[in-house]
Biopython code that builds the backbone (N, CA, C, O; Angstrom):
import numpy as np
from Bio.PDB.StructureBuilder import StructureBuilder

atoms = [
    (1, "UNK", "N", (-5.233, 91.103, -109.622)),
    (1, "UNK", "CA", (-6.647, 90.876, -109.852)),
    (1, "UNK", "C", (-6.824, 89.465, -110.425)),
    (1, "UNK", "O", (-6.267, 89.205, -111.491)),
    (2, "UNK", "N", (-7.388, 88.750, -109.944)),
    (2, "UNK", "CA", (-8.003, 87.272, -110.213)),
    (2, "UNK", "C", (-9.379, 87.340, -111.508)),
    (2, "UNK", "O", (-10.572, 87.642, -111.465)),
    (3, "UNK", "N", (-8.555, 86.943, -112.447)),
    (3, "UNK", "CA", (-10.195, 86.350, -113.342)),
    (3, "UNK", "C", (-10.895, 85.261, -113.462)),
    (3, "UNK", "O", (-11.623, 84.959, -114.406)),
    (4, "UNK", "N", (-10.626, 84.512, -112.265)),
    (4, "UNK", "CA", (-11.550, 83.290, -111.883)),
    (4, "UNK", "C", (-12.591, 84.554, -111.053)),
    (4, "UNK", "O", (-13.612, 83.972, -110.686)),
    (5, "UNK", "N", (-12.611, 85.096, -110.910)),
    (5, "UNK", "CA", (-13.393, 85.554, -110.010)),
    (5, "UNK", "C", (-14.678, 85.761, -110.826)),
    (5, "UNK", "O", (-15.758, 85.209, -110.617)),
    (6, "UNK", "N", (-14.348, 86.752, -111.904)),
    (6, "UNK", "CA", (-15.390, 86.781, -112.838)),
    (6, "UNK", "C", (-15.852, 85.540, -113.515)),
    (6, "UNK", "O", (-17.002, 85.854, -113.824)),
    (7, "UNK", "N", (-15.699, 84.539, -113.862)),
    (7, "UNK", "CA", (-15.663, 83.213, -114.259)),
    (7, "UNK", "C", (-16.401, 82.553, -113.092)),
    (7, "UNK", "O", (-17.263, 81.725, -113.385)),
    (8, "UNK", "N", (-16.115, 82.881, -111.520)),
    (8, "UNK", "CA", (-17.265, 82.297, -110.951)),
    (8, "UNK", "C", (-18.679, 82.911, -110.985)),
    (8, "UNK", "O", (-19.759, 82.325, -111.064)),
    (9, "UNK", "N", (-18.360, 84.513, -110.889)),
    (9, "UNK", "CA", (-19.698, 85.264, -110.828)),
    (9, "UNK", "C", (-20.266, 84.861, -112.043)),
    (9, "UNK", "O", (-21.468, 84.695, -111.836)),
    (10, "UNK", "N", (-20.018, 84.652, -113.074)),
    (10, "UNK", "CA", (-21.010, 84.375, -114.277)),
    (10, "UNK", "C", (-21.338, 83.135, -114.354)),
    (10, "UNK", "O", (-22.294, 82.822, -115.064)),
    (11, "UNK", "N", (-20.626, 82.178, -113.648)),
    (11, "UNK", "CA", (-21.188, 80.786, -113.621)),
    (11, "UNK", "C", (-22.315, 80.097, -112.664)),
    (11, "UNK", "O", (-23.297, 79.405, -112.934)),
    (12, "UNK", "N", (-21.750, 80.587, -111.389)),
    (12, "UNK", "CA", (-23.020, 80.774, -109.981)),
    (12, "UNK", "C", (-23.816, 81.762, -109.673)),
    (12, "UNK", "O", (-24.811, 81.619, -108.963)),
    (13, "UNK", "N", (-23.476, 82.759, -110.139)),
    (13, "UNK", "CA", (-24.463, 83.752, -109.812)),
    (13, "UNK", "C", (-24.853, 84.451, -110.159)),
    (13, "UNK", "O", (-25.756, 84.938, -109.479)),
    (14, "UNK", "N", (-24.509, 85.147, -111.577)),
    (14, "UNK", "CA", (-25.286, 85.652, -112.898)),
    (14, "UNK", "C", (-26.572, 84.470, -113.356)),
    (14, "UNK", "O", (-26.364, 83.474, -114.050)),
    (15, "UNK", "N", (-27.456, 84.737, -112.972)),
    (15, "UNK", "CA", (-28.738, 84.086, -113.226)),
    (15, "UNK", "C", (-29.253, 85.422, -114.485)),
    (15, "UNK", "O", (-28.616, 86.386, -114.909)),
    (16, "UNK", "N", (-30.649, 84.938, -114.790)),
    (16, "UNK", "CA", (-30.530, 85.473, -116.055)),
    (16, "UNK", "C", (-31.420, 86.964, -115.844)),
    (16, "UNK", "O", (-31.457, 87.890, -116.655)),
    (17, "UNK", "N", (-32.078, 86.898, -114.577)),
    (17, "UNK", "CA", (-32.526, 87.866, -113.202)),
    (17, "UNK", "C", (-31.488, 88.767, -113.045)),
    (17, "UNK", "O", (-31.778, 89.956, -113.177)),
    (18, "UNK", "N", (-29.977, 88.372, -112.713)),
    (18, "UNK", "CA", (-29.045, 89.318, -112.044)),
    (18, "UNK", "C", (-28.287, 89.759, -113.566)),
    (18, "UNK", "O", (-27.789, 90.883, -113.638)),
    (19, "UNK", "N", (-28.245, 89.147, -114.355)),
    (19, "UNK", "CA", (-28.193, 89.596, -115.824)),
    (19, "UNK", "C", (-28.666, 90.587, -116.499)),
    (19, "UNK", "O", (-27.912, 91.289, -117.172)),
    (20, "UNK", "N", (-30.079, 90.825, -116.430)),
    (20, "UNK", "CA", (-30.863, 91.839, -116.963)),
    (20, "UNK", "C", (-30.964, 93.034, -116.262)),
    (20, "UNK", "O", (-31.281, 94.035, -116.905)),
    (21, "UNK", "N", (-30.659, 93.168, -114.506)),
    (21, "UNK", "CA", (-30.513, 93.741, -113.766)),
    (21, "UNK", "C", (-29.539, 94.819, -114.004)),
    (21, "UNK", "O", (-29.725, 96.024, -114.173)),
    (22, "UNK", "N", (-28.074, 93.871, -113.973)),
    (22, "UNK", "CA", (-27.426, 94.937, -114.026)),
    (22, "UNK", "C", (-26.980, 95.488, -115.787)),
    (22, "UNK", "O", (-26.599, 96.657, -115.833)),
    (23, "UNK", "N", (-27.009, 94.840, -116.954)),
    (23, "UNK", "CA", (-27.472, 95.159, -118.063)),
    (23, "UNK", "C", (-28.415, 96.193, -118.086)),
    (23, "UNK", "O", (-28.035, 97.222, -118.645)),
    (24, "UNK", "N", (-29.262, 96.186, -117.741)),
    (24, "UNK", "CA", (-30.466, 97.325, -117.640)),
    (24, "UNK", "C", (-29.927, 98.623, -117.063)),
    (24, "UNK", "O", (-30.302, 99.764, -117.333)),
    (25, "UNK", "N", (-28.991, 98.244, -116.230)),
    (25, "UNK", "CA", (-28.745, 99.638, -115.101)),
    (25, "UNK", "C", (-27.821, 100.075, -116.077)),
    (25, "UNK", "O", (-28.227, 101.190, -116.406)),
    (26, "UNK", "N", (-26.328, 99.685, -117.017)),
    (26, "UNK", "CA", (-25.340, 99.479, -117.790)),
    (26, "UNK", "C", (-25.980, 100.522, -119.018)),
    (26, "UNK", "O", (-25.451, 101.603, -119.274)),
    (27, "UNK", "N", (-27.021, 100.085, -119.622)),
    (27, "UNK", "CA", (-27.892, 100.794, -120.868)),
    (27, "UNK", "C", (-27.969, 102.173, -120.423)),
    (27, "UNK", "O", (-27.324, 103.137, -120.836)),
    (28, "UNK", "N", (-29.053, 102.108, -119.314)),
    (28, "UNK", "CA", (-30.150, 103.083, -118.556)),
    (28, "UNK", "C", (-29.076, 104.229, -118.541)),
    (28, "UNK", "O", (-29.119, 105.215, -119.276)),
    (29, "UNK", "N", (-28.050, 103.951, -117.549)),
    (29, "UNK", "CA", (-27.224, 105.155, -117.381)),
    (29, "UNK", "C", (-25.936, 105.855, -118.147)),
    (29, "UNK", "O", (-25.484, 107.000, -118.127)),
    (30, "UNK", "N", (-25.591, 104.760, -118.763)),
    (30, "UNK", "CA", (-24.450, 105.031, -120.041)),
    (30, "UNK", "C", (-25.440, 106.166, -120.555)),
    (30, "UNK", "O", (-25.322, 107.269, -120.020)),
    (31, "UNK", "N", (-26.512, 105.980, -121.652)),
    (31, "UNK", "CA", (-27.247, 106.866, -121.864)),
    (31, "UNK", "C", (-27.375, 107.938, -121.933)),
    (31, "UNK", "O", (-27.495, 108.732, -122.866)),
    (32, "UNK", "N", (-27.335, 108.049, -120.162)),
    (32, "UNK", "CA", (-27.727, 109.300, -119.433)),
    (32, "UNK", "C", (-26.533, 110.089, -119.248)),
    (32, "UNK", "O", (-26.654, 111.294, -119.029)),
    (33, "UNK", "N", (-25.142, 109.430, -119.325)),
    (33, "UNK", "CA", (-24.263, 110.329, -119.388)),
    (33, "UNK", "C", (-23.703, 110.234, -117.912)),
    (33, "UNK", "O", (-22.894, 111.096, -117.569)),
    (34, "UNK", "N", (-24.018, 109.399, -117.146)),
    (34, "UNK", "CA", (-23.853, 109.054, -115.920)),
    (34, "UNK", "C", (-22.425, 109.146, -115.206)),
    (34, "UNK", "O", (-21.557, 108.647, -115.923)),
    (35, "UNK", "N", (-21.914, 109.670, -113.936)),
    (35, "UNK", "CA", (-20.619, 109.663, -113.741)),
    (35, "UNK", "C", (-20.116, 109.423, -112.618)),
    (35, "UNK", "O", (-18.987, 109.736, -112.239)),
    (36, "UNK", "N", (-21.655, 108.357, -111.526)),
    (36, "UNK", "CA", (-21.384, 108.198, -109.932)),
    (36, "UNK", "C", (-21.311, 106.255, -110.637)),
    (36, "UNK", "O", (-21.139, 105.626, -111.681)),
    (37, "UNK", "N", (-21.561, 106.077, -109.285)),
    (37, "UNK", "CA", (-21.116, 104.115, -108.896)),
    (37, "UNK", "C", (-22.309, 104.186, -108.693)),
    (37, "UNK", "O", (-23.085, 105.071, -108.334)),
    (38, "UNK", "N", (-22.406, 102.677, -109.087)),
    (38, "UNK", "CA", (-23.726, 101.827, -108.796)),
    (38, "UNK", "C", (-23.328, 100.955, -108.377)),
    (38, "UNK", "O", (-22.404, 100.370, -108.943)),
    (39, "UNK", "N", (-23.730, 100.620, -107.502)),
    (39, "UNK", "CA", (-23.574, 99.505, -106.578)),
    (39, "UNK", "C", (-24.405, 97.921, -106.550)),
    (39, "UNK", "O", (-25.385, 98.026, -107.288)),
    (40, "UNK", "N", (-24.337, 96.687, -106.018)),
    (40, "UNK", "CA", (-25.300, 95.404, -106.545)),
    (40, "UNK", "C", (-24.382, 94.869, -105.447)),
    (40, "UNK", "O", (-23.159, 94.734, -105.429)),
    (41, "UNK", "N", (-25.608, 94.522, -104.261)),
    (41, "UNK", "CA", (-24.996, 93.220, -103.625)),
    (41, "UNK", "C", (-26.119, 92.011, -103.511)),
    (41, "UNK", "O", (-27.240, 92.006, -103.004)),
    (42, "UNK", "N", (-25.251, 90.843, -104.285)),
    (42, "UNK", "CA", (-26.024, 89.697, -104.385)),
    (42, "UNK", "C", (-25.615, 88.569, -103.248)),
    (42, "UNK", "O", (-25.157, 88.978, -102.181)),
    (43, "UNK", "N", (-25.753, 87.378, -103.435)),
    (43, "UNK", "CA", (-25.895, 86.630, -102.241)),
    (43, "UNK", "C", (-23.928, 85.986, -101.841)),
    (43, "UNK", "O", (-23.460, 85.401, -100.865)),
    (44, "UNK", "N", (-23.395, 86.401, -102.938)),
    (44, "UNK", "CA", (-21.930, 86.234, -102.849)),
    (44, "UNK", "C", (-20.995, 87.289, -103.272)),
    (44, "UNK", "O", (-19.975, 87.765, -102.776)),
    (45, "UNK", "N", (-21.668, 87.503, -104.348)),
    (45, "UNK", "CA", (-20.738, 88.948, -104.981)),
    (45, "UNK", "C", (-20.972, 90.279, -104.817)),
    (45, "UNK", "O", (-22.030, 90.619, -104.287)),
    (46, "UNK", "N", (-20.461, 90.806, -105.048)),
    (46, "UNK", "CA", (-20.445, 92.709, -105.172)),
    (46, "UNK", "C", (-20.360, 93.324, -105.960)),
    (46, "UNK", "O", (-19.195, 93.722, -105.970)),
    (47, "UNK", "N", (-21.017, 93.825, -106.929)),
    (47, "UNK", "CA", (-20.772, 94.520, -108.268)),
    (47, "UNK", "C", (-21.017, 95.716, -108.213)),
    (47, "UNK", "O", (-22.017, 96.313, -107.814)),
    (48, "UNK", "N", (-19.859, 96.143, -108.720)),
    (48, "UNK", "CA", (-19.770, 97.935, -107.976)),
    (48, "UNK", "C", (-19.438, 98.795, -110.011)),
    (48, "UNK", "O", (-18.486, 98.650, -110.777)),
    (49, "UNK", "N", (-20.390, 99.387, -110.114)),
    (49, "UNK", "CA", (-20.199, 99.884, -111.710)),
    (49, "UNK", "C", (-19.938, 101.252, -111.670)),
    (49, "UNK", "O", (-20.770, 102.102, -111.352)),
    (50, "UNK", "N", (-18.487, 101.520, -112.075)),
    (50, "UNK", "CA", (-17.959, 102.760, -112.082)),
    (50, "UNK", "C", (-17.971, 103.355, -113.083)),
    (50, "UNK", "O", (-16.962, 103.053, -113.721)),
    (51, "UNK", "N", (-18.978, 104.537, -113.944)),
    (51, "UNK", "CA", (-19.364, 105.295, -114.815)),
    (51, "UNK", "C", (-18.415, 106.191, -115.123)),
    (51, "UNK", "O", (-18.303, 106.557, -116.293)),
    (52, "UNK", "N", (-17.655, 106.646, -114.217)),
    (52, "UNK", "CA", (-16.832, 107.553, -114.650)),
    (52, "UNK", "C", (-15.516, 107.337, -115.292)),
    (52, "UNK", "O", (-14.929, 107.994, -116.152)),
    (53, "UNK", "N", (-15.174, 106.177, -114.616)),
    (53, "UNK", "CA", (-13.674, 105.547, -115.244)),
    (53, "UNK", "C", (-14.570, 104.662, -115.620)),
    (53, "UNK", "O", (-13.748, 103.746, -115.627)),
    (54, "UNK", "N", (-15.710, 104.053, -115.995)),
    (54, "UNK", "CA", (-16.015, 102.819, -117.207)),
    (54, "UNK", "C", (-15.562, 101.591, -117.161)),
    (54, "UNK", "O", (-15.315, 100.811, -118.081)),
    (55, "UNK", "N", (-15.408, 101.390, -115.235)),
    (55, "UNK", "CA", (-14.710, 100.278, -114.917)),
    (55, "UNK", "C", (-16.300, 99.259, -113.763)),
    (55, "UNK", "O", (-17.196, 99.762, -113.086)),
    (56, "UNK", "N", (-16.033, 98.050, -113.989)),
    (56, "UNK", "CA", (-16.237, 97.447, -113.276)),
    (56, "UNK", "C", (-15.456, 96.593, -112.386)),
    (56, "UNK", "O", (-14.467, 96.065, -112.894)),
    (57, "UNK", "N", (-15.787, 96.272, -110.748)),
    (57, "UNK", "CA", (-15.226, 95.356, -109.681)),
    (57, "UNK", "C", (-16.534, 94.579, -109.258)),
    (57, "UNK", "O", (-17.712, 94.864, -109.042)),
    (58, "UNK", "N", (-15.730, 93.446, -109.249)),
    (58, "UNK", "CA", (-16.902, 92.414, -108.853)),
    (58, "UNK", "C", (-15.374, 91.909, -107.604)),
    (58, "UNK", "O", (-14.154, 91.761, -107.667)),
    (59, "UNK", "N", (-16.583, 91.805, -106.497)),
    (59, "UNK", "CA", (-15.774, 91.563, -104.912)),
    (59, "UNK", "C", (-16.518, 89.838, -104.834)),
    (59, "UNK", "O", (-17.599, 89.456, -105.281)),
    (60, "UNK", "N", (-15.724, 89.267, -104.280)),
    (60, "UNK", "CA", (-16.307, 87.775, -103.745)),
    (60, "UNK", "C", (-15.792, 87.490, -102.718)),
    (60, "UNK", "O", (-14.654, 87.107, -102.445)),
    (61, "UNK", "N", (-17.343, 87.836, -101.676)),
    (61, "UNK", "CA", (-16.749, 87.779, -100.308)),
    (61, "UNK", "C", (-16.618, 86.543, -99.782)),
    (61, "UNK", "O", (-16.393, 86.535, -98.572)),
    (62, "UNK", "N", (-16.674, 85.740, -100.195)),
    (62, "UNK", "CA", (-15.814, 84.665, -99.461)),
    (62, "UNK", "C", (-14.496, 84.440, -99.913)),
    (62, "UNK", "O", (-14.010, 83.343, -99.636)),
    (63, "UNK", "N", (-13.941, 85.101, -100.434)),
    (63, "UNK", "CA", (-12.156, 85.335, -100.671)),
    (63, "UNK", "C", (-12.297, 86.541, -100.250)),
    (63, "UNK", "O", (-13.195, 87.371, -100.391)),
    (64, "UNK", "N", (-11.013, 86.545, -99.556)),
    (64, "UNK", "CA", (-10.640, 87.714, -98.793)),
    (64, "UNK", "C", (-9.482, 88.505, -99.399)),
    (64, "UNK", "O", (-8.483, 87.786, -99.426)),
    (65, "UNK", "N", (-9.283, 89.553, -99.826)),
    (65, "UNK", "CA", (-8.027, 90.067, -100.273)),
    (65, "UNK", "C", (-7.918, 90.313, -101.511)),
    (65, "UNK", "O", (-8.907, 89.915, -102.128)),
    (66, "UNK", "N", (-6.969, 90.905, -102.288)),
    (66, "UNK", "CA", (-6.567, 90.784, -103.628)),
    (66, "UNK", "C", (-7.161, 89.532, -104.645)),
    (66, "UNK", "O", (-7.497, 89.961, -105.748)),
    (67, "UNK", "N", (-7.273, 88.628, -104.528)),
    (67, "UNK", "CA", (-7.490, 87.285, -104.999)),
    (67, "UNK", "C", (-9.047, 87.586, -104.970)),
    (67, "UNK", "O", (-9.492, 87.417, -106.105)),
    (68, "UNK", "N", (-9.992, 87.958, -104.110)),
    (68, "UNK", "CA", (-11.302, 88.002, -104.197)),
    (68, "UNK", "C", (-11.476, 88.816, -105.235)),
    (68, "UNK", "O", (-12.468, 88.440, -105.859)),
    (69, "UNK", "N", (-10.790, 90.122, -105.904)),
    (69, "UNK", "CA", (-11.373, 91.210, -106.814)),
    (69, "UNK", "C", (-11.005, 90.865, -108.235)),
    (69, "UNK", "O", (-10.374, 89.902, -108.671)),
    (70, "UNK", "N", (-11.516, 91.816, -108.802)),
    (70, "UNK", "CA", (-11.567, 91.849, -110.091)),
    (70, "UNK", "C", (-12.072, 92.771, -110.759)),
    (70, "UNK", "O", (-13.296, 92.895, -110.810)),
    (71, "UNK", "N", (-11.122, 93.715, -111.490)),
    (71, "UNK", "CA", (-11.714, 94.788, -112.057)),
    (71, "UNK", "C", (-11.452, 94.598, -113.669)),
    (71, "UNK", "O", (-10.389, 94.162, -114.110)),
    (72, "UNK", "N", (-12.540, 94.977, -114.465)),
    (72, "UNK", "CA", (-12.339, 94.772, -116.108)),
    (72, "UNK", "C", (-12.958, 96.123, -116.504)),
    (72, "UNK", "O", (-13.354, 96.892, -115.628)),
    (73, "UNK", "N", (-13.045, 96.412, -117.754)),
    (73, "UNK", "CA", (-13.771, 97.884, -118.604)),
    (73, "UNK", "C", (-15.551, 97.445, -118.110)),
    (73, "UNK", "O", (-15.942, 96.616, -117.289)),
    (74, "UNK", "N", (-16.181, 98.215, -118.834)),
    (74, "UNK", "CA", (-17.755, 97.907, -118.389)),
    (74, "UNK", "C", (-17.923, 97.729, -119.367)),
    (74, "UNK", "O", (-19.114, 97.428, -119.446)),
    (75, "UNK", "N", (-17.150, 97.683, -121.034)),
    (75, "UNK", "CA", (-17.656, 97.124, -122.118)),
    (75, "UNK", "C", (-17.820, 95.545, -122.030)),
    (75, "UNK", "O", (-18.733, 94.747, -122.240)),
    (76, "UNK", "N", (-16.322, 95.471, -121.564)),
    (76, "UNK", "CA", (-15.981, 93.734, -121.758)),
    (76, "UNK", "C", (-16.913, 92.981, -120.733)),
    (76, "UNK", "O", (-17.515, 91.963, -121.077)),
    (77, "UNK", "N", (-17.031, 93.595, -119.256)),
    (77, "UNK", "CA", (-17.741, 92.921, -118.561)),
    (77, "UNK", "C", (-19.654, 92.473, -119.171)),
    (77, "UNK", "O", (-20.182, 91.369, -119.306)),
    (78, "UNK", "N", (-20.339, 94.193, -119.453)),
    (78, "UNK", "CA", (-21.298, 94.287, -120.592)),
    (78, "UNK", "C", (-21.247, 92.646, -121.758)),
    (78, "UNK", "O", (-22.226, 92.037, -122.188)),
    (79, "UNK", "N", (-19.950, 92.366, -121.962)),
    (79, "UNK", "CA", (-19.842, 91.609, -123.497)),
    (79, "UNK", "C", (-20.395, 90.420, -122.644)),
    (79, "UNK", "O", (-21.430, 89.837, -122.969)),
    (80, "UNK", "N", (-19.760, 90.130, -121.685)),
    (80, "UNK", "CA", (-19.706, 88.466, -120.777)),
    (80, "UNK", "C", (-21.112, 88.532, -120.355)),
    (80, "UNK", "O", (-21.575, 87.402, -120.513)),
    (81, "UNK", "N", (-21.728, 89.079, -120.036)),
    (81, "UNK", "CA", (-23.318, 88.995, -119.599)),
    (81, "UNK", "C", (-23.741, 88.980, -120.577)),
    (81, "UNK", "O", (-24.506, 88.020, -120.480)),
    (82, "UNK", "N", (-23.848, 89.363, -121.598)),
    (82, "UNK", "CA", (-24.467, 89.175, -122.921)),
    (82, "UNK", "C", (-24.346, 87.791, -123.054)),
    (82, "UNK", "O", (-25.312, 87.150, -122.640)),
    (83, "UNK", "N", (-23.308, 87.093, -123.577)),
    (83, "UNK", "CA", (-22.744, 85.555, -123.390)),
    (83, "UNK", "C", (-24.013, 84.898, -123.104)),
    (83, "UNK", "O", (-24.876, 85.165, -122.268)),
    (84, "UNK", "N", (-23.922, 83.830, -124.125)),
    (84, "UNK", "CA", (-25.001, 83.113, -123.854)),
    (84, "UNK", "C", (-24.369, 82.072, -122.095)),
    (84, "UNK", "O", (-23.276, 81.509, -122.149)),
    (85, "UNK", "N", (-25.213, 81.994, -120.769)),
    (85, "UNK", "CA", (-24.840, 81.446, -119.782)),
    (85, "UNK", "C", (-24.376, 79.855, -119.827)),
    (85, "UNK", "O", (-24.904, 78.952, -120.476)),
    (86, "UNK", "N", (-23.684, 79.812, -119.293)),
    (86, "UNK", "CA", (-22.993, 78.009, -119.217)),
    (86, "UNK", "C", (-23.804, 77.525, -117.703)),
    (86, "UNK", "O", (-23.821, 76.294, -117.715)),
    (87, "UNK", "N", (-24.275, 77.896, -116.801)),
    (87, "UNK", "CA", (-24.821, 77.507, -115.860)),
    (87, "UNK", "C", (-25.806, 76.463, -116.016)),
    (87, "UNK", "O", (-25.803, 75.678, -115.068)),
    (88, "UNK", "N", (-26.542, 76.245, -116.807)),
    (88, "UNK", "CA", (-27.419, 75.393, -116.973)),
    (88, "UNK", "C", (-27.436, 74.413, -117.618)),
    (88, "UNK", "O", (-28.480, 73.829, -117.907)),
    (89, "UNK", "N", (-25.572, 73.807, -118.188)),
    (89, "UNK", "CA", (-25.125, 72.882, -118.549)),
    (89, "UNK", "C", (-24.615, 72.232, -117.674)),
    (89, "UNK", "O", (-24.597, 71.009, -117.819)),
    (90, "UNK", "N", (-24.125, 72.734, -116.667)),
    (90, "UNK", "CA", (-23.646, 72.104, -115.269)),
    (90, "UNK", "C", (-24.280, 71.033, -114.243)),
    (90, "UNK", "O", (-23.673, 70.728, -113.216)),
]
sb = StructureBuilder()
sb.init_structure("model")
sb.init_model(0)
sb.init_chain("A")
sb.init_seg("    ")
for serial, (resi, resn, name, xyz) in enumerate(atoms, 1):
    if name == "N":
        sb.init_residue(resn, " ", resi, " ")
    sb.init_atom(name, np.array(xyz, "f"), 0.0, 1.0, " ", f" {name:<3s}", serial, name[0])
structure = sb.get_structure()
């Protein structure tokens, strides 16, 4: 598993839109006790939120293979969206 991967999704394409999005969904259903996938396809990535194992994969389809994925807990991923964004220093 590649953690540039996540490092790109939060740099190009976590806007502060796709931030609250899936944060919101993260709250909403933890909550609820939730135990299916949620799914998010944005204009590069794939964010697939697994409730039951408490895992997230973020896919980047323009890498193909092993090297495109990346799976972390849904706390830590949760922590990095919180993160104040570096995108708009760039």
């Amino acid at each position: 598993m590649n953690q540039m991967v996540m490092t790109t999704f939060l740099l190009d394409e976590a806007d502060a839109n796709i931030r609250k999005l899936i944060l919101d969904s993260i709250d909403r259903l933890t909550g609820q006790d939730y135990r299916g996938v949620r799914k998010f396809e944005f204009n590069r990535f794939d964010v697939s939120l697994d409730f039951e194992n408490g895992e997230v994969t973020l896919t980047d389809d323009l890498t193909v293979g092993p090297a495109g994925e990346f799976t972390t807990s849904m706390q830590e991923f949760g922590a990095a969206l919180r993160a104040p964004s570096q995108s708009s220093t760039r």
